[in-house]
N, C-alpha and C positions, 0 to 999 in steps of 0.2 A: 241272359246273364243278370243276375240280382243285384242289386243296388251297391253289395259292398263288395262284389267282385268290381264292377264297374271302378269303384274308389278305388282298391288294391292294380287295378290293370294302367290309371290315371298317374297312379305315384310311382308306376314301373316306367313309363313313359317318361315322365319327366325326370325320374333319374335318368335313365337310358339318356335322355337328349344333355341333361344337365353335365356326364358324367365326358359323353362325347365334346361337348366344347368345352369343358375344362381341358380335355387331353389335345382339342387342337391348339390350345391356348399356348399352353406346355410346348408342344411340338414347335410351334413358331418360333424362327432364328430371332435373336435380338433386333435391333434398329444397327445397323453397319456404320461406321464411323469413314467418311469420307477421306480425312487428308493424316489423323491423328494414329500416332502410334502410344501405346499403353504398354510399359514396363509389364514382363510378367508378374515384376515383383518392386514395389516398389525400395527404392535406392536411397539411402542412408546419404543427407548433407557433409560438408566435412563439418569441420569448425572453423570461424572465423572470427576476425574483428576490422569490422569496416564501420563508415560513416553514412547517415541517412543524409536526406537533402535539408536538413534542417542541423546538422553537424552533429547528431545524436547518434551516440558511439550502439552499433547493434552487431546480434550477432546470428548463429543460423536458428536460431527462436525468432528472428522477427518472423518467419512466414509460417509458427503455429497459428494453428486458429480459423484460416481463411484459405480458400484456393488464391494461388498467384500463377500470372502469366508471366514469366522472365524472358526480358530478353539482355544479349550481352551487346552494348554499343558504346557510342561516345558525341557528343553534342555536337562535335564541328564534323560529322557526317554527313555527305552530300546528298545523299541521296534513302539509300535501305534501312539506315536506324529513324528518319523522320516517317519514310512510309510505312515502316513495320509499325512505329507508335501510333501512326496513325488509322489504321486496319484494325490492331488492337482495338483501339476507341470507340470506333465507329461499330467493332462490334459487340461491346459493351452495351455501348446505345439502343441495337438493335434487341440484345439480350433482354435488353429493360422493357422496353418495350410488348417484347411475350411475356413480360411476365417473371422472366428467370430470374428467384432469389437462392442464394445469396450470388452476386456479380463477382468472378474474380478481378483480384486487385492486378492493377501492371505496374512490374516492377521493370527498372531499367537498371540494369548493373555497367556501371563504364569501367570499359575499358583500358582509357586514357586519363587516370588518377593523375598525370604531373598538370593538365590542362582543367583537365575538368572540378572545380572546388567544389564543396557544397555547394555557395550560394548560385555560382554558373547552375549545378546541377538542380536548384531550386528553380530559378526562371524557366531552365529549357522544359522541363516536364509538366510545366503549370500550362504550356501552351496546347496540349494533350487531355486536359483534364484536371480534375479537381484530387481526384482520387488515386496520382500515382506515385510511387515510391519513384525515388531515386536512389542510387549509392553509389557512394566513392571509397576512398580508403589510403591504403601506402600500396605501393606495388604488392612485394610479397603477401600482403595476406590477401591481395584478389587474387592472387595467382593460388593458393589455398583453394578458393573457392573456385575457379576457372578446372584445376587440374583435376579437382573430385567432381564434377561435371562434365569433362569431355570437351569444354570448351576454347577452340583455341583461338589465341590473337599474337599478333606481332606487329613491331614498328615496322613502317617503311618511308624511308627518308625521300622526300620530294626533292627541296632544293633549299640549299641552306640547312635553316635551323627549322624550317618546315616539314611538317612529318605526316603521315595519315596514319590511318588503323586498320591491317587487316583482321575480319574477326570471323566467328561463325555466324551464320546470319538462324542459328535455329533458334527456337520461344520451347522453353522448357514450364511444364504446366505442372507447381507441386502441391502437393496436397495439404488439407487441413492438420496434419500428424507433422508437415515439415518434410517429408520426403519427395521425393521425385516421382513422377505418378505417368507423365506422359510427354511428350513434344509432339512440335508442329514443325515440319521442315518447308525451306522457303521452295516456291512463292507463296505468299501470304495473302490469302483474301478473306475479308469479311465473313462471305456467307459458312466458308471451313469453317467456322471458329463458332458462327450461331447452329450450325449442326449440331456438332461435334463435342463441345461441351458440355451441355445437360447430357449427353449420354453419359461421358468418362463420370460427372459428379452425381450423377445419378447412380451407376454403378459401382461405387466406391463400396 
């Protein structure tokens, strides 16, 4: 075999193998998402007008821009709105940590608008981090935003003029366009969350 048969049989091989691991490449399923469901399609905000934790009137544009983790609670909760915020965080942390830009923000949406003010909703989420939204509002236009989301909540009178919050305990994950992109339903762990999201934003 002559020297430029040699070169011509060299460049068929390395196509041959080049052409073969691209198609295994191809053939390979994506990375599987652990705990996280993804809209086929992602879901249109309503409209609203609520208050941030800083008393700045916002509306469903505040979460252009950026991925948000939402969840729906209320500050005098015992137990699942302090541990979901705090799962959230931690897996923020973690995120930061590998590396993963850009971080979603956490928002907290309350539930409990006649307790919960601004400033209450300024203190309680500063303990969470530096980086989370809070909102409150009037009833009816949370309920705007609860009802175009799927979200439910109701009073449930303790004793007295004491009340709690039934709610949903899911983290709605929206996208940088403002829509609805994906959720996480409880239980809520860390590591879900450092999976599972550089996939969904990666695959945007």
């Amino acid at each position: 075999m002559g020297p430029k048969n040699i070169f011509i049989a060299i460049v068929a091989v390395i196509a041959i193998g080049t052409g073969a691991w691209f198609s295994s490449r191809l053939l390979l399923p994506p990375p599987a998402l652990q705990t996280a469901t993804v809209l086929p399609a992602p879901g249109e905000l309503p409209e609203f007008s609520l208050l941030d934790h800083n008393g700045q009137a916002i509306g469903r544009d505040v979460f252009d821009g950026h991925w948000s983790l939402v969840f729906f609670g209320f500050t005098r909760c015992p137990d699942i709105c302090p541990l979901t915020l705090q799962v959230l965080s931690n897996a923020n942390m973690q995120l930061a940590d590998k590396g993963q830009k850009p971080l979603p923000r956490i928002v907290l949406v309350s539930v409990d608008p006649e307790r919960d003010t601004p400033e209450i909703m300024q203190q309680y989420v500063a303990y969470f981090g530096d980086d989370i939204l809070g909102v409150t509002g009037e009833l009816e236009e949370l309920r705007k935003l609860t009802r175009g989301l799927g979200i439910f909540f109701e009073k449930a009178v303790l004793d007295g003029d004491n009340y709690s919050i039934n709610h949903s305990a899911v983290v709605l994950v929206i996208n940088p366009d403002g829509r609805l992109h994906a959720l996480f339903g409880a239980p809520h762990l860390a590591e879900n969350y450092v999976h599972d999201l550089p996939l969904i934003m990666a695959r945007r």
